[in-house]
C-alpha positions as CSV (number, residue, x, y, z in Angstrom):
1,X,36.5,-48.5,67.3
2,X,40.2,-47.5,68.2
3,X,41.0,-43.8,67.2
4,X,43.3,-44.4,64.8
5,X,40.8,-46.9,62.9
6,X,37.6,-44.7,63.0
7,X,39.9,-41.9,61.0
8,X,40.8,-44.1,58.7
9,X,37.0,-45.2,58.7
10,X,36.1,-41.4,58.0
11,X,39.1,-40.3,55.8
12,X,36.7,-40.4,52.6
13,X,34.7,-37.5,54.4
14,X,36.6,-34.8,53.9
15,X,36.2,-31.3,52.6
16,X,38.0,-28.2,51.0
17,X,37.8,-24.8,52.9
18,X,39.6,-21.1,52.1
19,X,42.1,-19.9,54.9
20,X,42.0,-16.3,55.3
21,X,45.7,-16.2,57.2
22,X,47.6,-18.4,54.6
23,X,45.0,-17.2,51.8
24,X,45.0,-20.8,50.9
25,X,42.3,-24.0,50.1
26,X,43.4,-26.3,53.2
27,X,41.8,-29.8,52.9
28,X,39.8,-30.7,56.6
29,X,39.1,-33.8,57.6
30,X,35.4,-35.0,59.8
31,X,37.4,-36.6,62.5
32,X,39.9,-34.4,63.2
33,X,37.5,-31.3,63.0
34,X,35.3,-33.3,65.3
35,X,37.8,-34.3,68.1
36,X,38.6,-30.5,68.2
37,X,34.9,-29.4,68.1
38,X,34.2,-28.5,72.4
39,X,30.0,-29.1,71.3
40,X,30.8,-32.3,70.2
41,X,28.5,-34.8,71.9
42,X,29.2,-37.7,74.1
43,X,27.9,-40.3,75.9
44,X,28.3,-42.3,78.4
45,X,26.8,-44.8,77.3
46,X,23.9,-46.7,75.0
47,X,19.9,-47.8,75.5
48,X,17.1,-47.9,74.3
49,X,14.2,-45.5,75.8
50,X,11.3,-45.5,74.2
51,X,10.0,-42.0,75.7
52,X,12.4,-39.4,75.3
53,X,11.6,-37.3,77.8
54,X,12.7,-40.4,79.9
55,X,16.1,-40.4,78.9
56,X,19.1,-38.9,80.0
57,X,21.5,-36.4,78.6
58,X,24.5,-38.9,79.0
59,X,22.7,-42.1,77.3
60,X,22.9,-42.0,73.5
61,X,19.0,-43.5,72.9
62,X,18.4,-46.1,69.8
63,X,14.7,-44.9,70.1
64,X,14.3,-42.4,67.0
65,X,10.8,-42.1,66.8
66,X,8.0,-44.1,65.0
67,X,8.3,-43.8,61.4
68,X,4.6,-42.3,61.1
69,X,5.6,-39.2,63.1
70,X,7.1,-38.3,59.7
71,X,3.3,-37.4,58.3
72,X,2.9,-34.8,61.6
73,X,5.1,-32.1,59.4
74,X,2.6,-32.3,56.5
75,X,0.2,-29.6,57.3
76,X,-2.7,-30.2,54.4
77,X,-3.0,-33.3,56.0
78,X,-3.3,-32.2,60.0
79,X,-5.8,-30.1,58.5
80,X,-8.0,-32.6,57.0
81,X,-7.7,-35.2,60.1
82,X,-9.2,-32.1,62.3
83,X,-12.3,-31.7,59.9
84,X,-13.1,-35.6,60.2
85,X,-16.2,-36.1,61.7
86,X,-16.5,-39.0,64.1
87,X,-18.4,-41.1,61.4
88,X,-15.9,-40.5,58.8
89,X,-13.1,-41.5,61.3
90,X,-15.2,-44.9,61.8
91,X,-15.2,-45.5,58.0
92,X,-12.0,-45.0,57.8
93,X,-11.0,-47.5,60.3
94,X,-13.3,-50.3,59.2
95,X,-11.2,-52.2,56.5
96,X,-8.2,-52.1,59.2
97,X,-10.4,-53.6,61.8
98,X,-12.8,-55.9,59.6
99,X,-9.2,-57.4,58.3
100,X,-7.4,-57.6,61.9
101,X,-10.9,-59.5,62.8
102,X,-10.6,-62.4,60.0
103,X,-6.7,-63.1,61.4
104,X,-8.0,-63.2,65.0
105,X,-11.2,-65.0,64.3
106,X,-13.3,-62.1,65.7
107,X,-11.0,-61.7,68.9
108,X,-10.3,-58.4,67.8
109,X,-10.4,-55.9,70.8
110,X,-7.7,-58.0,72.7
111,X,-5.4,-57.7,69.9
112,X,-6.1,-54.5,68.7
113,X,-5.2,-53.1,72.7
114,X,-2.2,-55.3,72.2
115,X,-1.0,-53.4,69.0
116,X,-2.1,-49.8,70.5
117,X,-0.1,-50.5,73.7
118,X,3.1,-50.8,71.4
119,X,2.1,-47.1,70.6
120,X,0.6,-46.1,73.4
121,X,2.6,-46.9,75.9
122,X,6.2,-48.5,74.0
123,X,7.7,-48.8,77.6
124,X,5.0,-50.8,79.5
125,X,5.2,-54.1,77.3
126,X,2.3,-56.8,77.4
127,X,4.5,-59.3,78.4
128,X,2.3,-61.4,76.3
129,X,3.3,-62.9,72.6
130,X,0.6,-63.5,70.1
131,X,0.3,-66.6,67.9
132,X,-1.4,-65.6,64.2
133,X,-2.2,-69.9,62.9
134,X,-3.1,-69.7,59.3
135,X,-3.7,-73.9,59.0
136,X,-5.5,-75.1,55.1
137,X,-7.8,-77.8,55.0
138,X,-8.1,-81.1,53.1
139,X,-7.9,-79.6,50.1
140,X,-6.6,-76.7,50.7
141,X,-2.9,-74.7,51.9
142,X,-2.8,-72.3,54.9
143,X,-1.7,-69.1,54.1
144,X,-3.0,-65.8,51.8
145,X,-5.0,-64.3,54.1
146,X,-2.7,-61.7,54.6
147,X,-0.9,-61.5,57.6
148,X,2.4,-60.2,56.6
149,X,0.7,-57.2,54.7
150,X,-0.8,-56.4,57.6
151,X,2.1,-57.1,60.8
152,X,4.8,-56.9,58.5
153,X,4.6,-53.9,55.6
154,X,1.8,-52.1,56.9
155,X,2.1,-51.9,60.7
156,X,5.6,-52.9,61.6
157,X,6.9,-50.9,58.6
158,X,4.5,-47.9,57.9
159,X,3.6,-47.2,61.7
160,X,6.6,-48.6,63.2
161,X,9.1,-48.5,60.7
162,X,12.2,-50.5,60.3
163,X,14.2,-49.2,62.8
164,X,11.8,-50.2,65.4
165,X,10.6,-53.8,64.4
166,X,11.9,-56.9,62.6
167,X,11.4,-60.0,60.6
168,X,12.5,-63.2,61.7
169,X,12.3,-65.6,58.8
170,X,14.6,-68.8,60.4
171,X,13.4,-69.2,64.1
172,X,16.9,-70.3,64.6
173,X,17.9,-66.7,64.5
174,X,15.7,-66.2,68.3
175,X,18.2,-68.0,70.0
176,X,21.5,-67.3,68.5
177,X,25.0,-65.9,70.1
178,X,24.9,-62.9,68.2
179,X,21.8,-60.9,68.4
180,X,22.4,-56.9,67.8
181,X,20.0,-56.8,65.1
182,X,17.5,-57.5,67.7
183,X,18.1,-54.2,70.5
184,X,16.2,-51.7,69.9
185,X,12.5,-53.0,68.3
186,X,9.6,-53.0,69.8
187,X,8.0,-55.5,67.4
188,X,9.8,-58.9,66.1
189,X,7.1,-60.4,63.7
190,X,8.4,-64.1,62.5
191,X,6.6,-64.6,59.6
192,X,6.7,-68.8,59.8
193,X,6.9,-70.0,63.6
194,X,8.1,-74.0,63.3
195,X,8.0,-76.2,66.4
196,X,11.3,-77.7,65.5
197,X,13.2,-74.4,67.0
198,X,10.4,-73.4,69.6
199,X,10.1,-76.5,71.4
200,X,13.0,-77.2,72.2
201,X,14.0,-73.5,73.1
202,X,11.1,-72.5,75.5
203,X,12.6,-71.2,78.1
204,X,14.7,-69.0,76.4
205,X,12.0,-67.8,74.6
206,X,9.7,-67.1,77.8
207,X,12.8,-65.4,79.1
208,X,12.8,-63.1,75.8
209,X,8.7,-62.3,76.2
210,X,9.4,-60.8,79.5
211,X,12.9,-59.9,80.2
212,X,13.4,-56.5,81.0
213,X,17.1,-56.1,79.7
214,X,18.7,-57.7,76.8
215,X,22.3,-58.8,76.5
216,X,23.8,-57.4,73.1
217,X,26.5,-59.6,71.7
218,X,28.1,-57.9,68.7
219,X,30.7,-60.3,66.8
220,X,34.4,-58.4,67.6
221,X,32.5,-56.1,70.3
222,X,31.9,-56.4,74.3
223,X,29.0,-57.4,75.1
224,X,26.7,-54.8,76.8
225,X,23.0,-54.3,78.1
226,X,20.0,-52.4,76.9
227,X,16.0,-51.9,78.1
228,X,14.4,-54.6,76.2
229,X,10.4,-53.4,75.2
230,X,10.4,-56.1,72.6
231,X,6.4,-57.5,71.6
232,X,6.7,-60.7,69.5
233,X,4.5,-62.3,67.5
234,X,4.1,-65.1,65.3
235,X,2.5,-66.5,62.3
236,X,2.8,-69.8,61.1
237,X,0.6,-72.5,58.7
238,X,1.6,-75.5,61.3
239,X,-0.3,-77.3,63.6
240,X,1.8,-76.9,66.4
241,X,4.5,-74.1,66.3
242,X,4.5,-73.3,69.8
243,X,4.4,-75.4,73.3
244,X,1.5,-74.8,74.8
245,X,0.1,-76.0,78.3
246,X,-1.9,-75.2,81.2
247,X,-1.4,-72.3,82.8
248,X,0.5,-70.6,80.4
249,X,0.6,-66.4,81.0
250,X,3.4,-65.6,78.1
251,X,1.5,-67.1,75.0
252,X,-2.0,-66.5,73.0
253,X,-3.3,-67.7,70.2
254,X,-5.8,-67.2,67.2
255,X,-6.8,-69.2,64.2
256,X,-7.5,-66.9,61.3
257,X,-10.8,-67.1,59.3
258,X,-10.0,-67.9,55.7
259,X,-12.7,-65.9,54.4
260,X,-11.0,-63.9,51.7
261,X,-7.9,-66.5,51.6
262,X,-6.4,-65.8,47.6
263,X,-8.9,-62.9,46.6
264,X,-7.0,-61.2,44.7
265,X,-10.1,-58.3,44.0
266,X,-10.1,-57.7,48.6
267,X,-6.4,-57.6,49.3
268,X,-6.1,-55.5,46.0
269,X,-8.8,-52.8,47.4
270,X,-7.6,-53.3,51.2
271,X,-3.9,-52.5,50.1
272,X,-4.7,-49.4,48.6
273,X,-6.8,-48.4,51.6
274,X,-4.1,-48.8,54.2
275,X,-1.6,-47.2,51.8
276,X,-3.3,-43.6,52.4
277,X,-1.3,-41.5,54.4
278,X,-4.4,-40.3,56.4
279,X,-5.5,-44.1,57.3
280,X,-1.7,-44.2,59.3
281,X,-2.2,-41.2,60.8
282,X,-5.7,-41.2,62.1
């Protein structure tokens, strides 16, 4: 923003402090104490750097850290991970692996890698986008097996947080002008992939599974470029979502086994498993 619009921007922040010269209450205002301030920082410019230790001094970095780092300060907790024995760590871990199982049909070590690798190593992407099909039967409609409590709320919002994955809900939104709300995520879950918008955009959305930069185009702002660790994946009830043909490297997909599809009594009991602060953690 121009100077003169960012203090008008942050003429609400202001703040009343005693002079000792004129033994007065002068009123100061954030953006004029801040443009006088010589430890002020600045940048030279913006990206996104998923290891810190990575990034320079001059580059302002969108990465702020996962949102489960937050459990790290609680102490009681540290304490009780490093009295787990290996067979209560196991236990622990079952219902999260037993459920990722049923939505991969028992292809679970691929996909579990792929979701540690997001973790693991934020800045070395797959390059690969997973496919999560959820299809019903005669009688019967896909879905309720719950994939978005597991992509969505638990993993891309407890472990990654917000900041660091989104939810794509029209798949018209992939391949839009604008895309800032986009940068910065290393997971893009869309929770209802339609072949209407894939199809016909697959080359775009190859490009997006493996770029390695990403063109950020802000309505009113100049465009400008950031690293691009992005992982997609998508879930869909439809048949056909995604173009797939021989030889295809970018794409991989699972039906999900609709064993506990609508019970109510298992996603109950599983939610309040993988709320526990020590089940993110470990």
């Amino acid at each position: 923003f121009p100077s003169h619009d960012m203090k008008n921007r942050q003429r609400c922040n202001n703040w009343t402090e005693y002079d000792i010269e004129s033994g007065k209450n002068t009123k100061k205002y954030f953006f004029e104490e801040w443009l006088d301030d010589p430890d002020r920082k600045t940048y030279e410019k913006v990206d996104f750097v998923p290891d810190r230790t990575k990034c320079p001094e001059y580059v302002f970095n969108l990465f702020k850290g996962f949102k489960v780092e937050e459990l790290y300060n609680d102490e009681e907790l540290k304490k009780r991970i490093s009295e787990l024995k290996p067979i209560e760590i196991a236990l622990i871990l079952k219902p999260i692996i037993r459920h990722l199982s049923y939505l991969v049909n028992g292809c679970v070590g691929f996909v579990l890698k792929w979701l540690a690798n997001i973790i693991q190593n934020p800045m070395n992407r797959s390059q690969v986008a997973i496919l999560i099909r959820d299809m019903g039967g005669f009688l019967e409609e896909g879905g309720g097996t719950g994939k978005n409590l597991f992509f969505d709320d638990w993993f891309g919002g407890e472990i990654l947080g917000d900041d660091l994955s989104y939810v794509v809900g029209d798949n018209r939104e992939l391949y839009g002008s604008f895309n800032s709300q986009f940068q910065g995520k290393l997971l893009v879950f869309v929770e209802e992939a339609t072949g209407k918008e894939n199809h016909g955009n697959i080359d775009i959305l190859k490009s997006k599974i493996t770029a390695k930069k990403q063109n950020v185009n802000k309505k009113c702002v100049a465009s400008y470029q950031v690293k691009d660790f992005t992982n997609y994946l998508f879930a869909t009830n439809n048949r056909n979502p995604l173009p797939f043909k021989q030889g295809n490297r970018r794409l991989c997909a699972f039906d999900v086994e609709p064993l506990w599809r609508g019970n109510e009594g298992y996603f109950k009991d599983f939610h309040k498993h993988i709320s526990l602060p020590i089940v993110k953690v470990v």
